[in-house]
FIBANU-670171 format. One record per residue (C-alpha): residue number from 1; chain; x, y, z. Coordinates in pm, 1 decimal, padded with zeros to 6 digits. Example, Ala and Ser with C-alpha at 12.3 -4.5 7.8 and 13.67 -1.06 7.14 Angstrom:
<nodes>
[1; 'A'; [01230.0; -00450.0; 00780.0]],
[2; 'A'; [01367.0; -00106.0; 00714.0]],
</nodes>
This chain:
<nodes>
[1; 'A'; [00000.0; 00000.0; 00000.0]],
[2; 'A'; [00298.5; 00234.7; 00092.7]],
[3; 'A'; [00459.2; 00178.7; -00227.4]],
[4; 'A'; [00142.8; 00250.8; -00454.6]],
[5; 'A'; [00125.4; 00602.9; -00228.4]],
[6; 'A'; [00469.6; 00649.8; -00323.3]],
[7; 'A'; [00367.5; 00520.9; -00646.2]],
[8; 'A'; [00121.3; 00782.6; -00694.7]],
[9; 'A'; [00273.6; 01067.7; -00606.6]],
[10; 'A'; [00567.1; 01038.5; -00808.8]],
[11; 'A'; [00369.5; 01011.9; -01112.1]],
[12; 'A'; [00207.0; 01322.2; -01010.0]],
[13; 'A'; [00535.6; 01489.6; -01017.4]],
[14; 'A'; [00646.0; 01325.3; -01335.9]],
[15; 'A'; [00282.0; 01497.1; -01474.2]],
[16; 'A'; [00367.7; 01830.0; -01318.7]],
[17; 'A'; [00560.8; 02085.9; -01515.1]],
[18; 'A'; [00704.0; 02363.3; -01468.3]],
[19; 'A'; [00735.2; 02698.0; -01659.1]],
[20; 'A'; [00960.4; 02991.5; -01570.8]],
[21; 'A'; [00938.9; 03344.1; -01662.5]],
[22; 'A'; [01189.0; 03577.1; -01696.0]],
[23; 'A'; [01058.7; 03951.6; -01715.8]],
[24; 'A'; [01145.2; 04302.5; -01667.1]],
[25; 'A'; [00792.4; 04389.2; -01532.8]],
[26; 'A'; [00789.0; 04504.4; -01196.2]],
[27; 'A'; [00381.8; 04462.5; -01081.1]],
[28; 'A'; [00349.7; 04100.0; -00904.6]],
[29; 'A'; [00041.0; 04077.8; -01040.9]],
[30; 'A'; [00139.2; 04052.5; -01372.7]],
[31; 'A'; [00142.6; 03661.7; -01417.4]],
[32; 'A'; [00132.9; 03686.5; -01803.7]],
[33; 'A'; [-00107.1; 03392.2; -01929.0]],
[34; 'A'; [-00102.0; 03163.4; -01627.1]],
[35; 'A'; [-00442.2; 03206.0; -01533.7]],
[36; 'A'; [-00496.9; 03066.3; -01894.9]],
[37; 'A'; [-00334.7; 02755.9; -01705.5]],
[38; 'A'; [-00508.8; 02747.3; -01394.5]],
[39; 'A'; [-00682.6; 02373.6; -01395.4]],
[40; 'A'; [-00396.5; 02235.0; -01591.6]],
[41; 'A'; [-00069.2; 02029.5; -01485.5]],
[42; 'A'; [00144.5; 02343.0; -01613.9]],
[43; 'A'; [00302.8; 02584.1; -01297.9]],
[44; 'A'; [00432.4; 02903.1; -01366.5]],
[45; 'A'; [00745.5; 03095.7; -01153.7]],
[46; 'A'; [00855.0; 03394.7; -01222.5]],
[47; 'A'; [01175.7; 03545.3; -01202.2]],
[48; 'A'; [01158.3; 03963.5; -01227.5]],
[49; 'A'; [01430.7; 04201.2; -01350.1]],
[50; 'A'; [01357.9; 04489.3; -01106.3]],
[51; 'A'; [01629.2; 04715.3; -01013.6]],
[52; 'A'; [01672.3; 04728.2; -00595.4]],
[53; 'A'; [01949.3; 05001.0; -00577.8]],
[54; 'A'; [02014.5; 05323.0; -00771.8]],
[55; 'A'; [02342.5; 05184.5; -00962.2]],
[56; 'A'; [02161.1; 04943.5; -01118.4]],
[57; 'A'; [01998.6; 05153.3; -01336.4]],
[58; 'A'; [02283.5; 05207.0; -01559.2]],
[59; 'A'; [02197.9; 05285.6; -01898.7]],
[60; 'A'; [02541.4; 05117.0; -01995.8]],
[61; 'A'; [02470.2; 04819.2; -01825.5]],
[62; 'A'; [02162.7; 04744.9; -01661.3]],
[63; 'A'; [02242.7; 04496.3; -01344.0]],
[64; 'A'; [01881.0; 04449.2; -01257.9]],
[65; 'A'; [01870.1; 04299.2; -01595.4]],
[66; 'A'; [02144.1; 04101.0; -01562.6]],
[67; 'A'; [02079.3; 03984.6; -01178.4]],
[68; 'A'; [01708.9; 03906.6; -01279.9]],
[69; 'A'; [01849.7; 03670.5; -01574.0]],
[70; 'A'; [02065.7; 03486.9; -01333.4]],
[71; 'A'; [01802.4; 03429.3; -01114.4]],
[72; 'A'; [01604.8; 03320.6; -01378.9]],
[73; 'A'; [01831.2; 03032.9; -01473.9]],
[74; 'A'; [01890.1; 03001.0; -01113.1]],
[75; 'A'; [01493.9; 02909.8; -01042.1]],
[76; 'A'; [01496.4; 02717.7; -01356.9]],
[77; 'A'; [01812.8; 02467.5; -01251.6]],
[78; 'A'; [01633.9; 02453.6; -00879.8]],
[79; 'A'; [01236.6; 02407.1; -00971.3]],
[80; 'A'; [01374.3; 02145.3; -01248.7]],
[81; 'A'; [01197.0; 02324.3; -01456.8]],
[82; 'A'; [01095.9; 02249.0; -01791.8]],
[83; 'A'; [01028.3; 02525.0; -02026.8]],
[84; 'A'; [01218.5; 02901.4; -01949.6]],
[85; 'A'; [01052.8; 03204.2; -02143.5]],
[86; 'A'; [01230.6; 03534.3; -02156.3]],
[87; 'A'; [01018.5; 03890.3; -02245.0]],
[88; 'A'; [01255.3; 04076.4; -02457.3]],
[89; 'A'; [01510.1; 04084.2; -02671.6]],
[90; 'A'; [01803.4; 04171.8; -02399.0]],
[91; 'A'; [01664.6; 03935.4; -02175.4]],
[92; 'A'; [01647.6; 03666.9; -02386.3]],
[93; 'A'; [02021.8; 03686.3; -02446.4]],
[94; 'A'; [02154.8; 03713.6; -02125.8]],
[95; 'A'; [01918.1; 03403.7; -01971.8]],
[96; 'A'; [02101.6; 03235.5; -02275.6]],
[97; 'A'; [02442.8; 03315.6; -02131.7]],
[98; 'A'; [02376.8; 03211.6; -01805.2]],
[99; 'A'; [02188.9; 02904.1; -01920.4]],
[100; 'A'; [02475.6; 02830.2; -02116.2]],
[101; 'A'; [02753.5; 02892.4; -01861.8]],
[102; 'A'; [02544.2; 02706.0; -01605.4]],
[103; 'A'; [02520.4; 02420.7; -01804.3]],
[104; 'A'; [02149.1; 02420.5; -01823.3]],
[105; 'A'; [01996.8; 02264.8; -02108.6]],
[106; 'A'; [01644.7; 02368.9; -02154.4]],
[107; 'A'; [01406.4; 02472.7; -02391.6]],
[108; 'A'; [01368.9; 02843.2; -02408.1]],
[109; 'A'; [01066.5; 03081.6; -02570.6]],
[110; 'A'; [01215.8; 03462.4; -02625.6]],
[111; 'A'; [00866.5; 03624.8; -02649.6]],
[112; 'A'; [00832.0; 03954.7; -02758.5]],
[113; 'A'; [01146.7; 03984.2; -02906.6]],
[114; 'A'; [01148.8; 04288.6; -03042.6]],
[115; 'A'; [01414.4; 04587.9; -03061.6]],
[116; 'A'; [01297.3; 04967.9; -03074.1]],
[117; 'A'; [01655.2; 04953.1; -03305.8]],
[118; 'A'; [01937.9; 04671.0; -03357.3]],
[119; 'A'; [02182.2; 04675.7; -03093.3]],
[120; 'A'; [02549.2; 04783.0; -03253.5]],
[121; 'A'; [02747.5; 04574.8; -03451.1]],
[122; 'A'; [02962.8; 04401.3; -03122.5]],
[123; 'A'; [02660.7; 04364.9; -02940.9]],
[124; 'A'; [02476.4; 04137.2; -03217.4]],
[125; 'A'; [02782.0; 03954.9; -03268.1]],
[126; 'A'; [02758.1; 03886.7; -02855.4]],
[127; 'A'; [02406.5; 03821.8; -02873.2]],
[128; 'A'; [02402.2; 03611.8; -03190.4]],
[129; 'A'; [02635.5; 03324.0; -03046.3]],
[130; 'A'; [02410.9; 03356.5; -02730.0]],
[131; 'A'; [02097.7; 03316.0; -02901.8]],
[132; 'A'; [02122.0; 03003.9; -03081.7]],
[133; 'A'; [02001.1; 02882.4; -02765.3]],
[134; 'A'; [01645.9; 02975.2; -02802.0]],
[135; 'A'; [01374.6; 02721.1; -02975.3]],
[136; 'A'; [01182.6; 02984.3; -03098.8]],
[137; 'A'; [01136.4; 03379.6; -03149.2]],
[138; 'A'; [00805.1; 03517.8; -03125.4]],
[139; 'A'; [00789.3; 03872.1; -03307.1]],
[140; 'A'; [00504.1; 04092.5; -03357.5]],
[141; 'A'; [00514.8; 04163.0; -03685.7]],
[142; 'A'; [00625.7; 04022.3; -04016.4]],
[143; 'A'; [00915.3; 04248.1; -04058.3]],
[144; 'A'; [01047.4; 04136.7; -03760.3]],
[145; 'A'; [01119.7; 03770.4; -03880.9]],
[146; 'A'; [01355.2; 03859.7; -04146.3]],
[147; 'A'; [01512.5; 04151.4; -03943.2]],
[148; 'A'; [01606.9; 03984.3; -03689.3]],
[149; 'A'; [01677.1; 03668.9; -03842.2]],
[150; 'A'; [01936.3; 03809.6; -04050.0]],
[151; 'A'; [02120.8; 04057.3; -03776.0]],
[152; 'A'; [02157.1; 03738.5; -03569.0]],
[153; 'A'; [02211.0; 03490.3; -03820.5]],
[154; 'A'; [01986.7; 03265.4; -03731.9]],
[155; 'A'; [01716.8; 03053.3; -03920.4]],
[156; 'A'; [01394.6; 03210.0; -04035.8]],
[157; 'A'; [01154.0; 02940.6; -03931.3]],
[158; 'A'; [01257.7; 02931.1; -03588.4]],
[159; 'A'; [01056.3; 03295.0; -03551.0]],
[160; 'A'; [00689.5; 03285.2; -03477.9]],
[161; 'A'; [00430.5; 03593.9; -03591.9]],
[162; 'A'; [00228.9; 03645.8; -03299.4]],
[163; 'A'; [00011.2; 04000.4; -03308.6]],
[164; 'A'; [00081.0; 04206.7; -03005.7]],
[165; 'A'; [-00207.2; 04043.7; -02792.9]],
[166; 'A'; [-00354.1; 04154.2; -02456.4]],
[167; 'A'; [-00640.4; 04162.3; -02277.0]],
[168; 'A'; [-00848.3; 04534.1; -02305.0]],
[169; 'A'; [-00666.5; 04780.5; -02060.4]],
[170; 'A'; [-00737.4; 04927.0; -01740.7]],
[171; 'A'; [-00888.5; 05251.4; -01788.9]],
[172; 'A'; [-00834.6; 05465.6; -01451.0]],
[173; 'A'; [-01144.9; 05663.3; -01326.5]],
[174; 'A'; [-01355.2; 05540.9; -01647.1]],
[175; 'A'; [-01649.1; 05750.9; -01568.4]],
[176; 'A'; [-01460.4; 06051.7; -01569.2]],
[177; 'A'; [-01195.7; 06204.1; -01800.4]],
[178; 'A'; [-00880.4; 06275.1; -01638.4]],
[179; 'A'; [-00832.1; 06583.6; -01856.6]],
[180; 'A'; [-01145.7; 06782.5; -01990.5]],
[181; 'A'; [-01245.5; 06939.6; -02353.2]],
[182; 'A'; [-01238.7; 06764.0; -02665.9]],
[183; 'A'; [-00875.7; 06703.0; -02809.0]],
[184; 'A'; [-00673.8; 06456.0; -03010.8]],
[185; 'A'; [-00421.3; 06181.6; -02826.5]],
[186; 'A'; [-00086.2; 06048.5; -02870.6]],
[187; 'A'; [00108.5; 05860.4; -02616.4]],
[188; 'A'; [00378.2; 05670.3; -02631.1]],
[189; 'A'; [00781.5; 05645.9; -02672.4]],
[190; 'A'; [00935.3; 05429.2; -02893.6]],
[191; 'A'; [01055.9; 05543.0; -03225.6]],
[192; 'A'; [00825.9; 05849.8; -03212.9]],
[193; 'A'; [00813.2; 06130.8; -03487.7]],
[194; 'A'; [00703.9; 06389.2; -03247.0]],
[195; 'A'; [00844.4; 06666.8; -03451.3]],
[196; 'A'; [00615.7; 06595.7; -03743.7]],
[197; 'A'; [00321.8; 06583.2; -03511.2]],
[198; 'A'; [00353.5; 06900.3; -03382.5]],
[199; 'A'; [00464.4; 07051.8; -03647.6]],
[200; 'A'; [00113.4; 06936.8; -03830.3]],
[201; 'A'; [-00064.9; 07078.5; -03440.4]],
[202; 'A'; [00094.7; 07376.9; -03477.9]],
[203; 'A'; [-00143.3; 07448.8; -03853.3]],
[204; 'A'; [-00418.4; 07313.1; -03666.8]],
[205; 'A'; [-00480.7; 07617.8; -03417.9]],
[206; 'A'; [-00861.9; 07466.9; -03362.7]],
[207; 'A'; [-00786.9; 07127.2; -03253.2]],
[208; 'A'; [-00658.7; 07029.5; -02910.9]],
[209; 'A'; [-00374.3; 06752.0; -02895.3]],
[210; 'A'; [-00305.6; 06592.9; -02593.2]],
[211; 'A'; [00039.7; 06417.9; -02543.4]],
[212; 'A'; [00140.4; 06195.7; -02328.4]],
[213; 'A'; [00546.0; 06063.5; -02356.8]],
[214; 'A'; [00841.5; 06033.0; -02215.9]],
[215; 'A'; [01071.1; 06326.5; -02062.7]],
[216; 'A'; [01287.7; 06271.2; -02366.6]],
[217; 'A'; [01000.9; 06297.1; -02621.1]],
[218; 'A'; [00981.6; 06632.5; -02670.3]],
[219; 'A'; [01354.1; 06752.6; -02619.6]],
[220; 'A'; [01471.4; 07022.6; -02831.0]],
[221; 'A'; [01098.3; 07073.9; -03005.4]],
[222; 'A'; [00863.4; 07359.8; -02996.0]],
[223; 'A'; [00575.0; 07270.5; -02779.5]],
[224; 'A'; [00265.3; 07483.5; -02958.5]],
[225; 'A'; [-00026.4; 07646.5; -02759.2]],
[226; 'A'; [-00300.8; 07372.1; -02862.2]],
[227; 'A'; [-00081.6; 07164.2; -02726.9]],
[228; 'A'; [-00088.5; 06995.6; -02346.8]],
[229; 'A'; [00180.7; 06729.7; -02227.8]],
[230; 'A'; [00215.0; 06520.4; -01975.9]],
[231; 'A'; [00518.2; 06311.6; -01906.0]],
[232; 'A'; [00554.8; 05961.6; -01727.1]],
[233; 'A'; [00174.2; 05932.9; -01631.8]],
[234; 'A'; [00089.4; 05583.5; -01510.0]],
[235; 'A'; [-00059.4; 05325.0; -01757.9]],
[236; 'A'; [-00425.0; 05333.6; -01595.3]],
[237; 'A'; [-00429.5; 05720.4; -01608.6]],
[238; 'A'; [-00229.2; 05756.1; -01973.6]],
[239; 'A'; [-00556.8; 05515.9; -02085.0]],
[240; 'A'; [-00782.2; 05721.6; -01982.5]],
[241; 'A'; [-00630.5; 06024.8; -02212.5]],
[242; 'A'; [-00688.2; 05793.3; -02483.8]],
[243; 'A'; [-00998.0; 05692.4; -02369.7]],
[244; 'A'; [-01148.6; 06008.9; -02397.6]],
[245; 'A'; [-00959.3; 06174.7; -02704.7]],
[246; 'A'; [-01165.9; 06212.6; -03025.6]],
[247; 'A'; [-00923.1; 05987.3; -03167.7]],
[248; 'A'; [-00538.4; 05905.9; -03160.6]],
[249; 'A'; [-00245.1; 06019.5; -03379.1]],
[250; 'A'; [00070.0; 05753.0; -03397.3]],
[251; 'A'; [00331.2; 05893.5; -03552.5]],
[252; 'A'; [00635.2; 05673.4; -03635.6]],
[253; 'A'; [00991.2; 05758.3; -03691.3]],
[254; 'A'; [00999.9; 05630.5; -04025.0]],
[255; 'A'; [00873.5; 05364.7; -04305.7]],
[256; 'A'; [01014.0; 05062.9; -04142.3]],
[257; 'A'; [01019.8; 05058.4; -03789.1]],
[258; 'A'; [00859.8; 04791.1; -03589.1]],
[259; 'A'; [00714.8; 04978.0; -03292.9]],
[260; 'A'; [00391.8; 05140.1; -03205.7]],
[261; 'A'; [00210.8; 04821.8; -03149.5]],
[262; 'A'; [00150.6; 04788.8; -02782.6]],
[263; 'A'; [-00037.4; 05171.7; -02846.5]],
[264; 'A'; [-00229.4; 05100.4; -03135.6]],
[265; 'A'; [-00370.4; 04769.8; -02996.8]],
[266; 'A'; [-00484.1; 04973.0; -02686.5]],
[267; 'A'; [-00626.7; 05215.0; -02885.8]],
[268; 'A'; [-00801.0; 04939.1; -03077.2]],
[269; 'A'; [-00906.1; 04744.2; -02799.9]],
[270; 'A'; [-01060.2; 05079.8; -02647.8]],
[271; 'A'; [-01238.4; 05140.8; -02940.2]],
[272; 'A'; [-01095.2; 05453.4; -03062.1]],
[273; 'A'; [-01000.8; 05559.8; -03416.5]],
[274; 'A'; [-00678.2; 05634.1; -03524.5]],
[275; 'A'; [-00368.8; 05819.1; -03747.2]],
[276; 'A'; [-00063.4; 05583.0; -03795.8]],
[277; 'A'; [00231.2; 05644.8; -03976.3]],
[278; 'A'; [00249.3; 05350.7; -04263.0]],
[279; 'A'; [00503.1; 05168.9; -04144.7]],
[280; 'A'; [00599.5; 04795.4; -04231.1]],
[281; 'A'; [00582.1; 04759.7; -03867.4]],
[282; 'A'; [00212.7; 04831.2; -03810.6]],
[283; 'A'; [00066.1; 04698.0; -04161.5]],
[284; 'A'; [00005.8; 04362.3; -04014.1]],
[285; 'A'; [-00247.0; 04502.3; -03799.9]],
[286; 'A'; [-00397.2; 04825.2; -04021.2]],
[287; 'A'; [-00681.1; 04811.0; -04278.4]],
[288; 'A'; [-00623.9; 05174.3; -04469.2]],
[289; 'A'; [-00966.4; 05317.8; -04415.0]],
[290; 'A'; [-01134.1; 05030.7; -04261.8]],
[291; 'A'; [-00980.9; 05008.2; -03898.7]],
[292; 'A'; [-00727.5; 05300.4; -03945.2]],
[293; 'A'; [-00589.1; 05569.6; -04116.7]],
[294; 'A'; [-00181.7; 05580.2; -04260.9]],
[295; 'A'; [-00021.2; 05854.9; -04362.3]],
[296; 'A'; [00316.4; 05911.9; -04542.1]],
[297; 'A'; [00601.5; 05891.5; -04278.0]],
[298; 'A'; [00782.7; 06264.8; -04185.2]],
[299; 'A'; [00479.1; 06417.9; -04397.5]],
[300; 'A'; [00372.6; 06727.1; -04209.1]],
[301; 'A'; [00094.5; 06824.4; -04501.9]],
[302; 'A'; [-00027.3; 06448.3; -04547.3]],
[303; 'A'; [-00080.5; 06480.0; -04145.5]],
[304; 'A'; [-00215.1; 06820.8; -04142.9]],
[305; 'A'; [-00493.2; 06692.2; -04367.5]],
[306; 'A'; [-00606.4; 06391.3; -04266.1]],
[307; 'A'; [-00635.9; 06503.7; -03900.8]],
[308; 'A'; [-00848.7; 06765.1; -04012.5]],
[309; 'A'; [-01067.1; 06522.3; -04197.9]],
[310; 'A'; [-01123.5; 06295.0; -03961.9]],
[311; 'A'; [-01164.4; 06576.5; -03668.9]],
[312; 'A'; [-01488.1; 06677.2; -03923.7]],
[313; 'A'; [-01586.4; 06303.9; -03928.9]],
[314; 'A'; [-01732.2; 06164.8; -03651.5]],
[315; 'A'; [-01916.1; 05903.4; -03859.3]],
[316; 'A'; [-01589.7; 05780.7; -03956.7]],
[317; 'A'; [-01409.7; 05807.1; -03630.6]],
[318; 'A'; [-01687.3; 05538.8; -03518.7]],
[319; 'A'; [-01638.3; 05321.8; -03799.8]],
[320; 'A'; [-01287.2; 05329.4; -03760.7]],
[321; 'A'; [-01292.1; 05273.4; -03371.7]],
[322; 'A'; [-01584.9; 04996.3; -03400.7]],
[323; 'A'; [-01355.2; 04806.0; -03687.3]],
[324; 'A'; [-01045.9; 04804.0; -03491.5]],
[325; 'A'; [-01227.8; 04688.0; -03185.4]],
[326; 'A'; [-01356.9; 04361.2; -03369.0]],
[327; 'A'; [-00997.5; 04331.7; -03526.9]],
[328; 'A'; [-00834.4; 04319.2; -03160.0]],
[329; 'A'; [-01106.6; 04136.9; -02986.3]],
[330; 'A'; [-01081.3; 03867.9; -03363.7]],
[331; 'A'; [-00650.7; 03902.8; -03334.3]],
[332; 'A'; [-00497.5; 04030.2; -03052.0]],
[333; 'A'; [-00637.3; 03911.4; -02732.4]],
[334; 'A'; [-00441.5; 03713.8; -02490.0]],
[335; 'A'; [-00640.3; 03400.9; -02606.0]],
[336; 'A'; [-00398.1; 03409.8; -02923.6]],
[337; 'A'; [-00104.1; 03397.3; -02718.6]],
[338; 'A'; [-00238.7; 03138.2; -02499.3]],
[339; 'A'; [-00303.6; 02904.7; -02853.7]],
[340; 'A'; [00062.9; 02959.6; -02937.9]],
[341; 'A'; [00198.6; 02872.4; -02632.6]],
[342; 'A'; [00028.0; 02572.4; -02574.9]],
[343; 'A'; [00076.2; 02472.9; -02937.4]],
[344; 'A'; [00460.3; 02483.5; -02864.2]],
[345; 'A'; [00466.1; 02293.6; -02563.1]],
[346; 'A'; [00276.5; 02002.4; -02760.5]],
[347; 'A'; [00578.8; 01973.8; -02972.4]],
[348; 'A'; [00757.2; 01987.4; -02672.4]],
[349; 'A'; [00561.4; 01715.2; -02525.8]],
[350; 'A'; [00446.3; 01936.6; -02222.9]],
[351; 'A'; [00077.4; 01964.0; -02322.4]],
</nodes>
């Protein structure tokens, strides 16, 4: 009888598996899609990159980074863990190198690999040996898979497409706006061509823009009267901007950048029309004139124009919000992610 307890138990280990996470986001709440999991044989730890003293906020070398990685690999060799996913392209690397000086052999998923711009020449030649380790990329955009498959020399089919894909997000204070009037959004950071913006604001006297970005957004530009800023607002309150805007403006640094996702989805998932830059980055999720409107990258009178259309259209700013909402709720919810992941850990034989 002892021996069938035993028995049993060990089985139940053997049928137990074990995923960790390696990420640079700070909230303990944020569990990414383990509540996806939550009546299956599949646990999740999580190991988090989150700086604890001042120096390790070095823009040269970020230790909180490199500590969290460690400790990644470190919970992955102790939990016998089975599957290790990274979030980001920098953390995917160095959970790599200390897999690989640790001698841990284990399958690794770099999700959301995706750079704002290639790291310099020495650092892809660093990261490229180091990244041979991973099973599979997941990008978030077509571009992506040949970008980065060629700066890293590594084989195309070991990148996945998976749309930026999230659950709607929290809007703080809903039922009121945190800032009043009617007015035009953008928010946002990476690869932004703020100086187009408000240089297309600045012909557009009538029409309030609201901005919310980073403290280096707006360095060096001319901030015009119709135009309020905030800098660093949290998440809950910078959704609520967007929220209640008219609509959104996105403007992109140039033609082929792959950023802007995470803020378009948002906006789409909110159910608010919006201005994009066309960008290869962003045509896997635009419909020109169905779920979005592109204009010419750096254009100041393509911009000028079209947000002056649609600020005389609300008709069309419905259409366009009520489109893109069915797009996200069709494409980018966290149900998509969930289908990929468990598809790969089928062929891993953890499903």
């Amino acid at each position: 009888m002892a021996k069938s307890v035993v028995g049993f138990f060990e089985m139940v280990k053997i049928m137990s598996y074990t995923v960790v996470c390696c990420t640079e986001i700070a909230d303990p709440h944020w569990r990414w899609i383990e509540k996806s999991f939550d009546r299956s044989n599949v646990r999740f730890e999580f190991a988090r990159c989150v700086p604890r003293y001042k120096f390790e906020e070095n823009k040269w070398l970020n230790f909180a980074r490199i500590r969290g990685c460690y400790n990644a690999v470190r919970l992955a060799q102790k939990t016998k863990a089975h599957i290790l996913v990274t979030h980001g392209p920098t953390v995917a690397a160095w959970c790599c190198i200390f897999s690989s000086l640790m001698g841990l052999r284990i399958p690794i998923l770099a999700h959301g690999f995706n750079f704002t711009a290639l790291p310099n020449s020495l650092k892809r030649l660093l990261f490229a040996r180091a990244l041979r380790r991973v099973d599979r990329f997941v990008v978030f955009s077509t571009v992506e898979r040949a970008l980065y498959a060629h700066a890293f020399g590594l084989p195309l089919d070991r990148f996945d497409l998976v749309l930026w894909s999230v659950n709607p997000p929290k809007v703080d204070n809903p039922e009121a706006p945190f800032q009043a009037g009617d007015y035009v959004s953008a928010i946002g950071g990476n690869a932004r061509d703020y100086r187009t913006l408000l240089s297309a604001a600045c012909q557009l006297p009538h029409i309030q823009f609201v901005l919310v970005v980073r403290p280096e957004s707006l360095r060096g530009l001319e901030i015009p009267r119709n135009v309020l800023t905030y800098v660093n607002l949290p998440n809950g309150l910078t959704m609520n901007v967007l929220f209640y805007s008219r609509f959104m403006v996105l403007p992109l640094a140039d033609a082929s950048v792959p950023c802007g996702h995470v803020t378009l989805v948002a906006a789409m998932h909110l159910g608010k029309a919006f201005i994009v830059t066309d960008s290869l980055g962003v045509r896997d999720y635009i419909r020109n004139g169905e779920n979005a409107l592109t204009v010419p990258a750096t254009s100041v009178g393509d911009l000028v124009a079209t947000i002056e259309g649609l600020w005389d259209n609300r008709l069309l700013c419905t259409q366009l919000g009520e489109n893109g909402q069915r797009f996200a709720e069709r494409e980018c919810s966290e149900e998509r992610i969930t289908e990929h992941f468990r598809g790969w850990l089928a062929v891993k034989g953890v499903a």
